[in-house]
Short mmCIF file of the C-alpha atoms (twelve columns), coordinates in Angstrom:
data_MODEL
# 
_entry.id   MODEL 
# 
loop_
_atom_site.group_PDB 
_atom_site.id 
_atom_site.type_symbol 
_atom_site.label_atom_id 
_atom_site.label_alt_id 
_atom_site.label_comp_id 
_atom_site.label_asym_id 
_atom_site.label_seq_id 
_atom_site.Cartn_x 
_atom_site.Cartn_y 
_atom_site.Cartn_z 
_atom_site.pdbx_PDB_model_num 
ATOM 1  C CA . UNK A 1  120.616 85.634  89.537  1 
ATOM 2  C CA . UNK A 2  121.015 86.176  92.819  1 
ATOM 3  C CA . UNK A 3  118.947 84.156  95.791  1 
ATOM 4  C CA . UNK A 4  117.339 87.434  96.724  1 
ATOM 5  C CA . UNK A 5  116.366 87.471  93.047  1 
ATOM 6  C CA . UNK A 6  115.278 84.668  92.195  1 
ATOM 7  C CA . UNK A 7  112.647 84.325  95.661  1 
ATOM 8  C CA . UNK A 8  111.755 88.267  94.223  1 
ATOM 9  C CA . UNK A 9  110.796 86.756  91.027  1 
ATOM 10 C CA . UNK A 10 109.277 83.242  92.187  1 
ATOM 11 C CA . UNK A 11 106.722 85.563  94.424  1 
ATOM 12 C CA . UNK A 12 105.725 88.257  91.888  1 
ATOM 13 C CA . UNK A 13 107.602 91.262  93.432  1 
ATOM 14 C CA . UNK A 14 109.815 93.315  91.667  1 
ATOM 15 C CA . UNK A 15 113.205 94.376  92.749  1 
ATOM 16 C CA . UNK A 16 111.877 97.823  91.257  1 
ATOM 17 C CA . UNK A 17 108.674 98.407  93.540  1 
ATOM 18 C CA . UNK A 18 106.748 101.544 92.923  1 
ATOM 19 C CA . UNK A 19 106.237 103.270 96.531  1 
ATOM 20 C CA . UNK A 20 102.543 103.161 97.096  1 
ATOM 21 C CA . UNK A 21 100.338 105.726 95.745  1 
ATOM 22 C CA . UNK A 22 98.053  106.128 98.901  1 
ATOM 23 C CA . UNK A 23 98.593  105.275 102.728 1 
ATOM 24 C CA . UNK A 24 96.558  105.731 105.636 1 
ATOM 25 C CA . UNK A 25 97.748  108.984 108.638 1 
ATOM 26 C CA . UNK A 26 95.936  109.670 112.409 1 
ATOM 27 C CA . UNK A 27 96.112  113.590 112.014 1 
ATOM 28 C CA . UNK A 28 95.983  115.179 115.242 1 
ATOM 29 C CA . UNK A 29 94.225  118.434 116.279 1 
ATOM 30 C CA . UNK A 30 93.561  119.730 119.418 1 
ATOM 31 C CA . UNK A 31 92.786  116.544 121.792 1 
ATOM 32 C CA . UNK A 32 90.590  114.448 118.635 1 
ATOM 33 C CA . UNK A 33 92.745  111.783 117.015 1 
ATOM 34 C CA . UNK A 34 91.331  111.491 113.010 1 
ATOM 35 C CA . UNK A 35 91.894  108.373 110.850 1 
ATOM 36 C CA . UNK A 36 92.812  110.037 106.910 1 
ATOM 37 C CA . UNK A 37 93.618  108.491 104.084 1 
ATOM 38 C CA . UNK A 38 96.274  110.492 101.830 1 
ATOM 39 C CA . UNK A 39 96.708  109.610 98.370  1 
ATOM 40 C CA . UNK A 40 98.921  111.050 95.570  1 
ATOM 41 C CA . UNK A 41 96.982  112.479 92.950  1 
ATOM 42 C CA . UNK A 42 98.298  111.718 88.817  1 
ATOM 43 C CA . UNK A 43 98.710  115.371 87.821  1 
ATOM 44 C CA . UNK A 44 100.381 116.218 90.974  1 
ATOM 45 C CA . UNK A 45 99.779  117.280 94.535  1 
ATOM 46 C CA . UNK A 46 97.738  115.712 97.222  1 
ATOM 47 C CA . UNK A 47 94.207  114.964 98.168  1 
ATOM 48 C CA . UNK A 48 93.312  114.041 101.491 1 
ATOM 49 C CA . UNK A 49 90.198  112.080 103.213 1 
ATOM 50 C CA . UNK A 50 88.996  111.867 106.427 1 
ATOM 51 C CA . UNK A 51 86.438  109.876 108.242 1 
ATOM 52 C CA . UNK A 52 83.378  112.013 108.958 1 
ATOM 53 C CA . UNK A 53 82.311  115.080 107.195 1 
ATOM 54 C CA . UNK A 54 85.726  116.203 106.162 1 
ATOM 55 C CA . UNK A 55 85.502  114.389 103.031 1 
ATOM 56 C CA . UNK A 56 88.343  115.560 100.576 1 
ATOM 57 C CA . UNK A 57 90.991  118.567 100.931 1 
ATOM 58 C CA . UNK A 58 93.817  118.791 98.824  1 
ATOM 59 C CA . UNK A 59 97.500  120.557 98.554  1 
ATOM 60 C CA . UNK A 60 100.134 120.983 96.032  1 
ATOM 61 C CA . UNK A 61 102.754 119.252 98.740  1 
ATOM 62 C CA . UNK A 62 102.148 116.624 100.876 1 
ATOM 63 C CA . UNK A 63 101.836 119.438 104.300 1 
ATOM 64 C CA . UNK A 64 99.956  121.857 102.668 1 
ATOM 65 C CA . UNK A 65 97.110  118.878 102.297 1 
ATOM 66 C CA . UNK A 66 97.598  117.684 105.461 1 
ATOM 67 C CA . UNK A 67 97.851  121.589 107.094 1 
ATOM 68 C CA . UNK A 68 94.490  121.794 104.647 1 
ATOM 69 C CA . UNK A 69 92.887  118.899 106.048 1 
ATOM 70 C CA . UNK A 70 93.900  119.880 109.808 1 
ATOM 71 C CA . UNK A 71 92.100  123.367 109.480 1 
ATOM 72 C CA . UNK A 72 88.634  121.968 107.820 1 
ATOM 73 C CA . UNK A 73 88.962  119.291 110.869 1 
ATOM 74 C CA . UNK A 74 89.603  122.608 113.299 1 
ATOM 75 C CA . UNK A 75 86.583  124.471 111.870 1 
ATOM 76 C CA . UNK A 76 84.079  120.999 112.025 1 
ATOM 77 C CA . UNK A 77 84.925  120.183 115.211 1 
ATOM 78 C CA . UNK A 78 84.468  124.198 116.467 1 
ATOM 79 C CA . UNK A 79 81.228  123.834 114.972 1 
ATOM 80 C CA . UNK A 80 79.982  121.030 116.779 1 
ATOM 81 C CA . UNK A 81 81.237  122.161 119.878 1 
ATOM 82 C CA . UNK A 82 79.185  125.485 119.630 1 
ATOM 83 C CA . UNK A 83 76.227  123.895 119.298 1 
ATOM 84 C CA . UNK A 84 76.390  121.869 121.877 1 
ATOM 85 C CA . UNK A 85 76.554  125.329 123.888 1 
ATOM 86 C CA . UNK A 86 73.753  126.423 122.262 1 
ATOM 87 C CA . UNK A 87 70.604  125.767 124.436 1 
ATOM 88 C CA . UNK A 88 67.844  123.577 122.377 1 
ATOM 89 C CA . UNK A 89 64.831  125.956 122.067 1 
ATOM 90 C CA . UNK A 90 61.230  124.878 122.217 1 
ATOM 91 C CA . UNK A 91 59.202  125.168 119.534 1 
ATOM 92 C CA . UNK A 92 55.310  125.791 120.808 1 
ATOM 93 C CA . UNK A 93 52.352  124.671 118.751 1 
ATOM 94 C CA . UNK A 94 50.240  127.661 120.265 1 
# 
């Protein structure tokens, strides 16, 4: 056994590490930086979730989830920004 080997062994790790199943992406769109988290699912294909009201999109390769996960982003952030256009309107008690 090899040095390598035998500190590999002392400290738990194997020499045969599984990449992990989940890691953490910034996706950008437009100017808004947003943290995901994008895990590989058991069955296959992606799932992808966001901070904020994107909660979970998912794709059957890693950039169709996060293209998927881009576009509900897109359409959120469109949304807020149109109503913050939208004048607040005053609701009379007469």
């Amino acid at each position: 056994m090899s040095t390598s080997e035998s500190r590999r062994a002392k400290s738990g790790i194997s020499s045969k590490a599984r990449p992990p199943s989940a890691h953490d992406e910034l996706l950008t769109v437009g100017n808004r930086v947003v943290r995901c988290r994008i895990r590989k699912e058991p069955g296959g294909g992606y799932m992808v979730a966001c901070q904020g009201p994107v909660r979970r999109v998912f794709g059957k390769t890693l950039e169709e989830a996060r293209t998927n996960a881009r576009e509900m982003i897109t359409l959120w952030f469109d949304a807020l920004d149109e109503a913050e256009r939208r004048p607040l309107q005053s609701h009379d008690s007469n």
